[in-house]
PAGU-574092 format. One record per residue (C-alpha): residue in three letters; x, z, y. Coordinates in nm, 3 decimals. Layout:
BEGIN
SITE  residuo       c1       c3       c2
SITE      ALA        X        Z        Y
...
! end
This chain:
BEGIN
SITE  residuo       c1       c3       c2
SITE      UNK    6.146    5.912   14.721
SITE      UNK    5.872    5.706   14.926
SITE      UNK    5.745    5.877   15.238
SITE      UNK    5.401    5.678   15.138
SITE      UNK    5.107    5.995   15.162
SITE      UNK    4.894    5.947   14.863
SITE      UNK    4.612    6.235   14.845
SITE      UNK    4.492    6.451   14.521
SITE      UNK    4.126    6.563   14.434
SITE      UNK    4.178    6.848   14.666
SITE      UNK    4.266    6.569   14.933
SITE      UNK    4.650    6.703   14.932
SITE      UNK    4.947    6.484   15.060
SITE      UNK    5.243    6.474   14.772
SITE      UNK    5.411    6.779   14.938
SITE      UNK    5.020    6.975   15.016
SITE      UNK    4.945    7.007   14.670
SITE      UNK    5.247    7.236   14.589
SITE      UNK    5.044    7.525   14.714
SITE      UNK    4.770    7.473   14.474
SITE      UNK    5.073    7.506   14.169
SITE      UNK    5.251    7.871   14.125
SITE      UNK    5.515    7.876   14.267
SITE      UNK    5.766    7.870   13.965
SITE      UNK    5.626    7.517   13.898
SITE      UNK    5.607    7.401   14.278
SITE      UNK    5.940    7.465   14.293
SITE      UNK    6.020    7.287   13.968
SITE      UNK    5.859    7.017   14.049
SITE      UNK    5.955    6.978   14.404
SITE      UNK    6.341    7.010   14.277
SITE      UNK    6.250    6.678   14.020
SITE      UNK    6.227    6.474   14.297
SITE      UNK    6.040    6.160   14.023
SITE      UNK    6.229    6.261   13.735
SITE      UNK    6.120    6.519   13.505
SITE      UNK    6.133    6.862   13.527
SITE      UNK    6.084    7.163   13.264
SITE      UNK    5.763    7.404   13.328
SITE      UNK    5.860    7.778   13.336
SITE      UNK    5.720    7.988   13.104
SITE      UNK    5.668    8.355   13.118
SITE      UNK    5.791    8.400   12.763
SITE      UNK    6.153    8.296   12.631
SITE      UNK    6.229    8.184   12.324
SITE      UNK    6.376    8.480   12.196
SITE      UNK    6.121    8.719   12.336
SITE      UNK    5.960    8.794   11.986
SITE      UNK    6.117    8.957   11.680
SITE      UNK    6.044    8.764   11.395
SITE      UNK    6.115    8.797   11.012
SITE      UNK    6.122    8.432   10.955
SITE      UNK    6.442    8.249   11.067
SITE      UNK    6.486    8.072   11.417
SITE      UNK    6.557    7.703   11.460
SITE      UNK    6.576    7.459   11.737
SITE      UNK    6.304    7.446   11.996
SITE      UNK    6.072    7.181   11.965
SITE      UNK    6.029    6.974   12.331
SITE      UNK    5.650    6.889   12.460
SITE      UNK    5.603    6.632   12.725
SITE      UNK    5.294    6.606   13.015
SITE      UNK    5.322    6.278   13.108
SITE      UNK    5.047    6.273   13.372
SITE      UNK    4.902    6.203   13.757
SITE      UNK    5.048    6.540   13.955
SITE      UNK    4.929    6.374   14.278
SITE      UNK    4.717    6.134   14.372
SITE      UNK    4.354    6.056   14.303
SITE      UNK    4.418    6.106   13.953
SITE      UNK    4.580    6.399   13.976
SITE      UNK    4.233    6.641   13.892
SITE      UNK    4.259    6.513   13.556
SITE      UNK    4.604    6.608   13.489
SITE      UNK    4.763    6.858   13.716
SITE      UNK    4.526    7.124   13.583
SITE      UNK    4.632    7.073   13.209
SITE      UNK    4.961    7.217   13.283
SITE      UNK    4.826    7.630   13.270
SITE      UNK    4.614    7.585   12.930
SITE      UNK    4.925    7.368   12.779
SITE      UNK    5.173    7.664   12.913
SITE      UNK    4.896    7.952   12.822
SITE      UNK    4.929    7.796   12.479
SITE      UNK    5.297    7.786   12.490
SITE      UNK    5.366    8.105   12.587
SITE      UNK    5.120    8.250   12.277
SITE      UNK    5.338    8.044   12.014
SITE      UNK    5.620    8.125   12.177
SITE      UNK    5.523    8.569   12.192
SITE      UNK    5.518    8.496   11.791
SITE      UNK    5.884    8.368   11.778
SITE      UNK    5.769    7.979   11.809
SITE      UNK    5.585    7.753   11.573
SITE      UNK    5.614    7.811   11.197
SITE      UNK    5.755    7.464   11.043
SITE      UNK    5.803    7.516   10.680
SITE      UNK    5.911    7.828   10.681
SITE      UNK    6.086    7.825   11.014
SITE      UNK    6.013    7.969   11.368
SITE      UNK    6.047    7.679   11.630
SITE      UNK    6.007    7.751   11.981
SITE      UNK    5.841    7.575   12.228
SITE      UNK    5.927    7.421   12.589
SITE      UNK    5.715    7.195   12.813
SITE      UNK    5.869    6.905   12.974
SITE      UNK    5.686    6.719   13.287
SITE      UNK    5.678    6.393   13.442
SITE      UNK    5.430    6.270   13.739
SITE      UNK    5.345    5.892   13.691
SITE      UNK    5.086    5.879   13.952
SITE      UNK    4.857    5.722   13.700
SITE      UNK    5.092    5.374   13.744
SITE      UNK    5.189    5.235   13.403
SITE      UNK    5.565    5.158   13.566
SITE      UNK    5.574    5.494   13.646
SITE      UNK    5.441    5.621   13.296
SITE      UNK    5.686    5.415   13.110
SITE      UNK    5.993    5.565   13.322
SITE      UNK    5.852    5.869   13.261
SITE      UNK    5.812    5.805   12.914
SITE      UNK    6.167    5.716   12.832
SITE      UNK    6.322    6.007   13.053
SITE      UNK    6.114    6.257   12.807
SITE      UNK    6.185    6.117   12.502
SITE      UNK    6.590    5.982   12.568
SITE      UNK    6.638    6.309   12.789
SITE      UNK    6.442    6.542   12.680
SITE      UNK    6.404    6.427   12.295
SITE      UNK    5.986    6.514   12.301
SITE      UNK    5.782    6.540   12.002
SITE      UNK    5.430    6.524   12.171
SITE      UNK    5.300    6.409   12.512
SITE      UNK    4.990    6.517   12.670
SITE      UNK    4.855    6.288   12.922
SITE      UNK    4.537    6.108   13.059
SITE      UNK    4.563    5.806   12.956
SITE      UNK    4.432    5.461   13.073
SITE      UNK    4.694    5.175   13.221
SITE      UNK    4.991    5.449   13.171
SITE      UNK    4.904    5.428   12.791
SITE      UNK    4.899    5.070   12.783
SITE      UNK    5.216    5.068   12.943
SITE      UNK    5.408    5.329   12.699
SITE      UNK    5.216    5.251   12.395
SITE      UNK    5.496    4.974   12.260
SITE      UNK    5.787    5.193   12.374
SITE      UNK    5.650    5.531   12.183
SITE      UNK    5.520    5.329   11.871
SITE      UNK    5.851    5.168   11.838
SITE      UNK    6.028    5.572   11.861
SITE      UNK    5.729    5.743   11.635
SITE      UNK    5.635    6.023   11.968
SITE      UNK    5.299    6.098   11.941
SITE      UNK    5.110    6.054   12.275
SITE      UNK    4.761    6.255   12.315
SITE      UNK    4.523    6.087   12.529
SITE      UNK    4.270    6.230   12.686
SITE      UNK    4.037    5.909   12.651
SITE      UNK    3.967    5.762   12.374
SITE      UNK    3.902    5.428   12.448
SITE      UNK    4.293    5.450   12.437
SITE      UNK    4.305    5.455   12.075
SITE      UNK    4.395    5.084   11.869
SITE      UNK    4.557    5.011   11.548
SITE      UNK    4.829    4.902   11.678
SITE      UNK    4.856    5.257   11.802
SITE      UNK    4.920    5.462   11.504
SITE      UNK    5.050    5.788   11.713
SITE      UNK    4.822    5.776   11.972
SITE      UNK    4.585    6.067   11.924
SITE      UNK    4.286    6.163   12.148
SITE      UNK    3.931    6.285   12.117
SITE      UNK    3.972    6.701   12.270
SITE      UNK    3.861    6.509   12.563
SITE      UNK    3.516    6.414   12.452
SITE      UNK    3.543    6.081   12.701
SITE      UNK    3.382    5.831   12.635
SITE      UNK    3.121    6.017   12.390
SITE      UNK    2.961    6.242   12.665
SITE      UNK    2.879    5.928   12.869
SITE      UNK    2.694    5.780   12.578
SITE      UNK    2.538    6.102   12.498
SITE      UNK    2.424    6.190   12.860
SITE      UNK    2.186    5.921   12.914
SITE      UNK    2.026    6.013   12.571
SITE      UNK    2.039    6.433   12.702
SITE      UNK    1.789    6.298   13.067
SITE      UNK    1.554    6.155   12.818
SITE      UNK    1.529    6.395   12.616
SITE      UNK    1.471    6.650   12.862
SITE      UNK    1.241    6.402   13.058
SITE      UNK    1.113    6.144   12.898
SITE      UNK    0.906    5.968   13.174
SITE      UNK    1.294    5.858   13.332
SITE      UNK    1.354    5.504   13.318
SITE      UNK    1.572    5.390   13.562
SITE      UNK    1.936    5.449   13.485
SITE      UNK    2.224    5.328   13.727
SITE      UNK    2.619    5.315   13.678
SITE      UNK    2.939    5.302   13.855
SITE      UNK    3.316    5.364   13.792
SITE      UNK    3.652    5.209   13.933
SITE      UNK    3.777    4.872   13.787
SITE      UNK    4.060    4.996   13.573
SITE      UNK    4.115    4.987   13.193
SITE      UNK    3.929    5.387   13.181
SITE      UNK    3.593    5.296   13.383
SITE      UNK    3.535    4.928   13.202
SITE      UNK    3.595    5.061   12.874
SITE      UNK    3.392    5.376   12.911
SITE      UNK    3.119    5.198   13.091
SITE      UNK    3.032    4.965   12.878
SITE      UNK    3.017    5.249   12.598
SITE      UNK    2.777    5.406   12.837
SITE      UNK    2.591    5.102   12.892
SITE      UNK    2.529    5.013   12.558
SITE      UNK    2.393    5.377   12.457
SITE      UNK    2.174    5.383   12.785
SITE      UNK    2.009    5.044   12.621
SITE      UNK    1.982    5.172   12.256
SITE      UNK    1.787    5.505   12.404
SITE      UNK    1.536    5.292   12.620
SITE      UNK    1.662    5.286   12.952
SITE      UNK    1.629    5.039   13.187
SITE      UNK    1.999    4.970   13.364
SITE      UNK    1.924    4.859   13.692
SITE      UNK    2.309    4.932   13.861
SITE      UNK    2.623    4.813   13.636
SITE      UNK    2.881    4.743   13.861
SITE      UNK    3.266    4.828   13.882
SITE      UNK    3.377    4.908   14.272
SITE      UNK    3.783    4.862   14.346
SITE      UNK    3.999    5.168   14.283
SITE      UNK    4.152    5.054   14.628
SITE      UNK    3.811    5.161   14.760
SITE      UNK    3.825    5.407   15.055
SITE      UNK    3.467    5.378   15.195
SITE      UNK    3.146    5.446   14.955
SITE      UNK    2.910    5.382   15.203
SITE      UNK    2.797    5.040   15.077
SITE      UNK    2.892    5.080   14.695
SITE      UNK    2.590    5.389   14.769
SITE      UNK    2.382    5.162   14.951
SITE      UNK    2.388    4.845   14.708
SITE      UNK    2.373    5.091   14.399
SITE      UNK    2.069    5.298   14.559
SITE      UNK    1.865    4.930   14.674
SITE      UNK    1.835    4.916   14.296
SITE      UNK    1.610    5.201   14.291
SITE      UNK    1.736    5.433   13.986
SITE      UNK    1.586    5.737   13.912
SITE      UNK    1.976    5.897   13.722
SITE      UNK    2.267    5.784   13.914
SITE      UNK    2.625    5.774   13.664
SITE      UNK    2.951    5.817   13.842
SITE      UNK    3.097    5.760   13.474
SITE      UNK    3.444    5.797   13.425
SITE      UNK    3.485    5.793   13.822
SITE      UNK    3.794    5.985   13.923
SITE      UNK    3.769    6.309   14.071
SITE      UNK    3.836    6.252   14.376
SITE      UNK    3.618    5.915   14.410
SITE      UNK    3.331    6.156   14.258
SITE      UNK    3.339    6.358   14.585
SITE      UNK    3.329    6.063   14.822
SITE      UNK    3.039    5.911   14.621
SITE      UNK    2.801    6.267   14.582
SITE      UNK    2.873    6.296   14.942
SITE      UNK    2.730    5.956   15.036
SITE      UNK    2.442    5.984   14.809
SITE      UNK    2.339    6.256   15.034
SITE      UNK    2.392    6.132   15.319
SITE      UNK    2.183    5.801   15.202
SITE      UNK    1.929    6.061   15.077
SITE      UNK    1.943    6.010   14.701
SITE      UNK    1.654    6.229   14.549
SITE      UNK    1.704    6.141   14.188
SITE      UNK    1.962    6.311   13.924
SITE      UNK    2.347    6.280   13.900
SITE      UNK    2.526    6.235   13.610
SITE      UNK    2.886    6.183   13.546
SITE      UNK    3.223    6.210   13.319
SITE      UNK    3.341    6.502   13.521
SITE      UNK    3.252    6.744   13.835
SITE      UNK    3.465    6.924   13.990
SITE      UNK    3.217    7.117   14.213
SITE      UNK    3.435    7.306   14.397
SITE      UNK    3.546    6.975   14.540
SITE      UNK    3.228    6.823   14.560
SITE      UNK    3.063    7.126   14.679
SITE      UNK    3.267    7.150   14.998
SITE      UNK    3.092    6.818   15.119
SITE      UNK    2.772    6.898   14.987
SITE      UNK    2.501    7.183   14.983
SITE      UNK    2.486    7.362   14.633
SITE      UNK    2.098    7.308   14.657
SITE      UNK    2.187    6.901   14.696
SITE      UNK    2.365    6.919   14.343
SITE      UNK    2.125    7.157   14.106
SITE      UNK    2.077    6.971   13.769
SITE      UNK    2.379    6.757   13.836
SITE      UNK    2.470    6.730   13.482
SITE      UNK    2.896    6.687   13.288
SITE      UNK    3.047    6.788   13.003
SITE      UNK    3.334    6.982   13.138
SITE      UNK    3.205    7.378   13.106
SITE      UNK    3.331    7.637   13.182
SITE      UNK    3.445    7.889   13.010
SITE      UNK    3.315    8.218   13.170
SITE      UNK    3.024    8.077   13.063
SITE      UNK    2.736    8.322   12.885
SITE      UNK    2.684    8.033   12.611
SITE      UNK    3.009    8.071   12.443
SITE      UNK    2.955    8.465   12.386
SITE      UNK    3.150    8.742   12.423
SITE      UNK    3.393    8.816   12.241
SITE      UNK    3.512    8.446   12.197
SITE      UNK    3.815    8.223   12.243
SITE      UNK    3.682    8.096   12.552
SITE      UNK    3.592    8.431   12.701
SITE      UNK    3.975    8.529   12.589
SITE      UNK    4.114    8.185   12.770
SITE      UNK    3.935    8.247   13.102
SITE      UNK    4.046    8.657   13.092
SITE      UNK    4.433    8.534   12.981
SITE      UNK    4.362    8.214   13.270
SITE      UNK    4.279    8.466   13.569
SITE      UNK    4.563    8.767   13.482
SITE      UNK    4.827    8.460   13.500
SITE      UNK    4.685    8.186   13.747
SITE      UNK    4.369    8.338   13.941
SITE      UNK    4.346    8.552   14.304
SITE      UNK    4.678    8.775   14.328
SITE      UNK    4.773    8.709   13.995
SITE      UNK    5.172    8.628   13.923
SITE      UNK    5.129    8.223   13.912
SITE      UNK    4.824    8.239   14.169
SITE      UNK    4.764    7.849   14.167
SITE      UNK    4.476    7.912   14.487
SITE      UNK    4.204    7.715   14.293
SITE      UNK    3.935    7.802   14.109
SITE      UNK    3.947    7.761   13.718
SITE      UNK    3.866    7.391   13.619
SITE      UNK    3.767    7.261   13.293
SITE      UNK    4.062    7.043   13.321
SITE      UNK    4.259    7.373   13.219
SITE      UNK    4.145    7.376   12.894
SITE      UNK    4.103    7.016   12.829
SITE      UNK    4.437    6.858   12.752
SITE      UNK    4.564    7.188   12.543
SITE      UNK    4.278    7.084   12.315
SITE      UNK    4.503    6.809   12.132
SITE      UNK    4.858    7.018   12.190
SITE      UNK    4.695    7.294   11.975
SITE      UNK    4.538    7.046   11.684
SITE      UNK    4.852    6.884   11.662
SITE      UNK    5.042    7.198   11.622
SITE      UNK    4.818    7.323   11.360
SITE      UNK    4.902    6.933   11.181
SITE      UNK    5.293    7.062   11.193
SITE      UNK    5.194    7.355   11.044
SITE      UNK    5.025    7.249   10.800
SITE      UNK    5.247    6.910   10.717
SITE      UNK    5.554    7.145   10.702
SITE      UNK    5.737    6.864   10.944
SITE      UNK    5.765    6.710   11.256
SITE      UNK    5.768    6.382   11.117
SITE      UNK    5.457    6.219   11.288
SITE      UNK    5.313    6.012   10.995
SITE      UNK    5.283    6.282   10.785
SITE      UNK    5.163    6.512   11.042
SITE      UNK    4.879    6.273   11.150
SITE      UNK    4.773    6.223   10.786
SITE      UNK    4.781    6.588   10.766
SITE      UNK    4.515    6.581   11.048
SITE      UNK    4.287    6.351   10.887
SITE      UNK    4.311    6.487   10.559
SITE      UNK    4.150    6.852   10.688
SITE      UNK    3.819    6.904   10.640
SITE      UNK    3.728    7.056   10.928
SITE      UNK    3.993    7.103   11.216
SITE      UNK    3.913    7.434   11.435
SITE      UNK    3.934    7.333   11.795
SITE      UNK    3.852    7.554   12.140
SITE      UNK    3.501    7.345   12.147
SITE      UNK    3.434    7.428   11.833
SITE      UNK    3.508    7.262   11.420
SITE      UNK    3.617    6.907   11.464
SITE      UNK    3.686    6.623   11.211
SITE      UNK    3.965    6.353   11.266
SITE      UNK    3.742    6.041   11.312
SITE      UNK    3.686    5.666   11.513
SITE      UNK    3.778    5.399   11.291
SITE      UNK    3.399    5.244   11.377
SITE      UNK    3.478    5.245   11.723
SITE      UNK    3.875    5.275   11.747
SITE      UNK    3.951    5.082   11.437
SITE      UNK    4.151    5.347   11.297
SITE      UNK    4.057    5.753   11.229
SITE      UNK    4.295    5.871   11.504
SITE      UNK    3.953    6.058   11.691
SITE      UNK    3.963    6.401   11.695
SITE      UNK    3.581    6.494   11.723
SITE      UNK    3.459    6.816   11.784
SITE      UNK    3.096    6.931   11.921
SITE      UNK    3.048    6.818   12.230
SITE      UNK    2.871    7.022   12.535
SITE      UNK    2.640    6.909   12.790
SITE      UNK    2.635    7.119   13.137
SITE      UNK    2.392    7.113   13.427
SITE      UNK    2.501    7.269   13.756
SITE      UNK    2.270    7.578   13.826
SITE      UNK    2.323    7.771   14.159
SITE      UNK    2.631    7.596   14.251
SITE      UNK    2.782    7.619   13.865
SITE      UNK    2.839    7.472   13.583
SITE      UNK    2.615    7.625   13.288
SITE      UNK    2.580    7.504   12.887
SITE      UNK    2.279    7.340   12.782
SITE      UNK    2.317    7.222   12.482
SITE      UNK    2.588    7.158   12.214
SITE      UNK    2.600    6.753   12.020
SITE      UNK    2.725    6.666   11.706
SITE      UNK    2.823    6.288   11.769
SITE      UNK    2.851    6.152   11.439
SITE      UNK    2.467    6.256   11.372
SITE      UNK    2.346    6.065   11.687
SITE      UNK    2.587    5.743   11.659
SITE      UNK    2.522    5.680   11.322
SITE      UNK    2.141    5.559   11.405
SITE      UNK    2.234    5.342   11.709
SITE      UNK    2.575    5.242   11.634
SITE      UNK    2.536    4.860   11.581
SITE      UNK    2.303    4.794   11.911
SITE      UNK    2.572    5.007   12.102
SITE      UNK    2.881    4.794   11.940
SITE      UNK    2.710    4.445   12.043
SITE      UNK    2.697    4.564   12.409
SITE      UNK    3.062    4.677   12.412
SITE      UNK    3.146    4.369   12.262
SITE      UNK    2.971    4.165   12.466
SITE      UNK    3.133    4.317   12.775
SITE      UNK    3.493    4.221   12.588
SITE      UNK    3.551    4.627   12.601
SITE      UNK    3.624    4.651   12.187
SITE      UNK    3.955    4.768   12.071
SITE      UNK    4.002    4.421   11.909
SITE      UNK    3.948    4.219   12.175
SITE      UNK    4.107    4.421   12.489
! end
């Protein structure tokens, strides 16, 4: 393994970050040296009594960034995906036609490098013999795309823009990327309408061009004036002047887009220091992160769309007052898996798909993907942890392989993370769809022509 230090979200070297896992998975992990390693659960497969009969357990993959800059958006996913596991698993496993099939969780970190996603890929499925991979997304799914089309494993992005007809089992839309950056310059208007000046950045890889120019092109259809478009390397290590040449523009809503976590942190910080008076928006904030190089004053109205779930808007009792309770006995302060962090909405996120698709076995009676997908589609409504969803995209994707649920906007108050409203997508695309489509395509960013 390279010596090469290559920092996290939390600014972790490779081996640092170990301490922000429990230990059971640290030491998993640490043992894998690159290659994959299985996630310990709590619960084994024979810990419930069941009347139905037993079969073989069925293998999940997390094929995702465990370090690096990436590694906010995946390294979290691993307690909601095992939270979920374990509950299946305390029922005697997942009923498939008639039969209890228990679950296991397989992981692989590709560093967010397609070379390393594919490797991981085939290790999982030749190995391991996965039905299902959670991951991010982006230049890994390029690279594994061909390889898991050709052997029918369904991959669940969390980014959309990853979906393609020539991508039948990729699935993705829990993650409400890129439809909260189209919707968030639309939720500033509405809540001020005298805004105007709207400025964006995100890193030049296949996730920020994509989801930009979806942003873009719904900042134009809802009257903005985009003074900032610009893409900055992801090689970038100093902000200072991608701040300054953004902020000479003079926008009134800074985007950080789908800018990773930890490049989110470097830019808040230097929009402070550059004395930025106007809003931020972005993808994702991980304000613990961000709040360690800023005052909590400095980021009030700062606005996402990854809540929380101890939040008031959700209502008690509720799934997502049960996740966060079930989160903090396992993972929080003292707890058995202590992971040293504050939740994340990152948690949550990628268990979003893992528990649609289940309910699609379920309800297909197989583990055959085709049918399963179909089985997806064909619901009316799909219950999801953000509320009822509908398999959609084929307007945007070219093929219904979106799973869309409600989507939430947040604005930071007092240092967290609060609900303001709830979207329905569909309802707001529907009226501005065609000027939004021109821009994408304009910027080469459609499915058909990337």
């Amino acid at each position: 393994m390279s010596t090469k230090v290559i920092t996290n979200s939390l600014g972790l070297s490779r081996r640092g970050f170990f301490k922000y896992t429990s230990a059971s998975i640290a030491a998993a992990a640490a043992a894998s040296a690159g290659s994959v390693f299985e996630v310990p659960s709590l619960i084994g497969p024979a810990a419930a009594a069941t009347s139905e009969p037993v079969g073989d357990p069925i293998h999940i993959g997390f094929l995702a960034a465990l370090s690096g800059p990436d590694a906010g958006w995946g390294l979290p996913g691993l307690t909601g995906n095992q939270m979920f596991i374990d509950d299946v698993n305390a029922e005697g496993g997942l009923l498939v036609n008639g039969v209890r099939r228990p679950l296991k969780m397989f992981a692989f970190d590709d560093e967010a490098t397609g070379s390393k996603a594919l490797q991981g890929a085939k290790q999982l499925v030749l190995e391991n013999n996965v039905q299902f991979i959670s991951a991010i997304g982006g230049n890994p799914a390029d690279a594994t795309h061909p390889y898991l089309t050709k052997k029918k494993v369904v991959y669940a992005s969390l980014i959309s823009t990853d979906i393609k007809p020539d991508r039948p089992y990729l699935i993705a839309g829990g993650d409400v990327t890129p439809r909260i950056d189209m919707l968030r310059p639309f939720y500033h208007r509405f809540v001020n309408p005298n805004l105007k000046r709207w400025a964006v950045i995100s890193q030049d890889d296949t996730i920020g061009l994509t989801s930009q120019a979806w942003e873009v092109g719904s900042a134009l259809s809802d009257g903005w004036d985009v003074v900032y478009d610009e893409h900055y390397a992801i090689e970038t290590t100093d902000f200072a002047p991608v701040v300054s040449a953004m902020l000479a523009t003079d926008p009134e809503v800074v985007s950080l887009n789908l800018s990773y976590p930890t490049f989110v942190v470097q830019i808040v910080e230097q929009l402070f220091l550059q004395g930025f008076k106007g809003l931020i928006s972005a993808n994702y904030l991980d304000t613990e992160s961000i709040l360690q190089k800023v005052p909590k004053e400095y980021l009030e109205g700062a606005t996402d769309s990854f809540p929380l779930f101890d939040d008031p808007w959700w209502g008690s009792p509720s799934w997502q007052e049960n996740f966060v309770t079930d989160w903090m006995a396992r993972y929080g302060p003292g707890a058995p898996e202590d992971v040293k962090r504050e939740i994340t909405g990152i948690d949550w996120d990628h268990v979003i798909t893992l528990k649609v698709w289940a309910e699609g076995v379920k309800v297909a009676g197989t583990l055959d993907p085709d049918l399963v997908i179909q089985a997806m589609r064909d619901e009316a409504s799909i219950p999801t942890i953000l509320g009822p969803g509908k398999m959609r995209g084929k307007e945007m994707w070219g093929i219904d392989n979106m799973i869309s649920p409600p989507i939430p906007i947040n604005e930071v108050r007092g240092g967290t993370k609060r609900v303001q409203a709830v979207v329905r997508f569909e309802d707001w695309f529907e009226n501005r769809k065609e000027d939004i489509i021109k821009v994408v395509r304009d910027k080469g960013q459609m499915f058909d022509q990337r």
